[in-house]
C-alpha positions, 0 to 999 in steps of 0.5 A: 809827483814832483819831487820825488827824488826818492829822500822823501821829498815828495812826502814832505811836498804832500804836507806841504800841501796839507799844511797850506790847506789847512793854515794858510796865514802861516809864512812860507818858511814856517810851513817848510820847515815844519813839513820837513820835521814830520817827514823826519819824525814819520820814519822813526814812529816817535814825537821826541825830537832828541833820538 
C-alpha cells in the first residue's frame, strides 16, 4: 500500500479512504486530520485526548 513508511501512514491513508467514502462533502483538510487523530488514538486504545 503507499504510504507505508512503517509510522502508520499507511493506516491513516486507509481512513482517509474510509472517511471519503462515507462523508464526501467534508473539505480535505478536515478529513486529514481527523484521520490523523484516530490513528494516534487506535494505539493507546483510549477516546481521551489529554493522556
Amino acid at each position: 500500500m503507499q504510504g507505508d513508511d512503517g509510522n502508520g501512514s499507511a493506516l491513516a491513508l486507509e481512513i482517509e479512504v474510509g472517511l471519503r467514502a462515507t462523508h464526501p462533502t467534508l473539505r480535505k483538510t478536515v478529513i486529514t486530520k481527523l484521520a490523523l487523530a484516530m490513528m494516534a488514538v487506535l494505539p493507546a486504545q483510549t477516546p481521551n485526548m489529554a493522556e
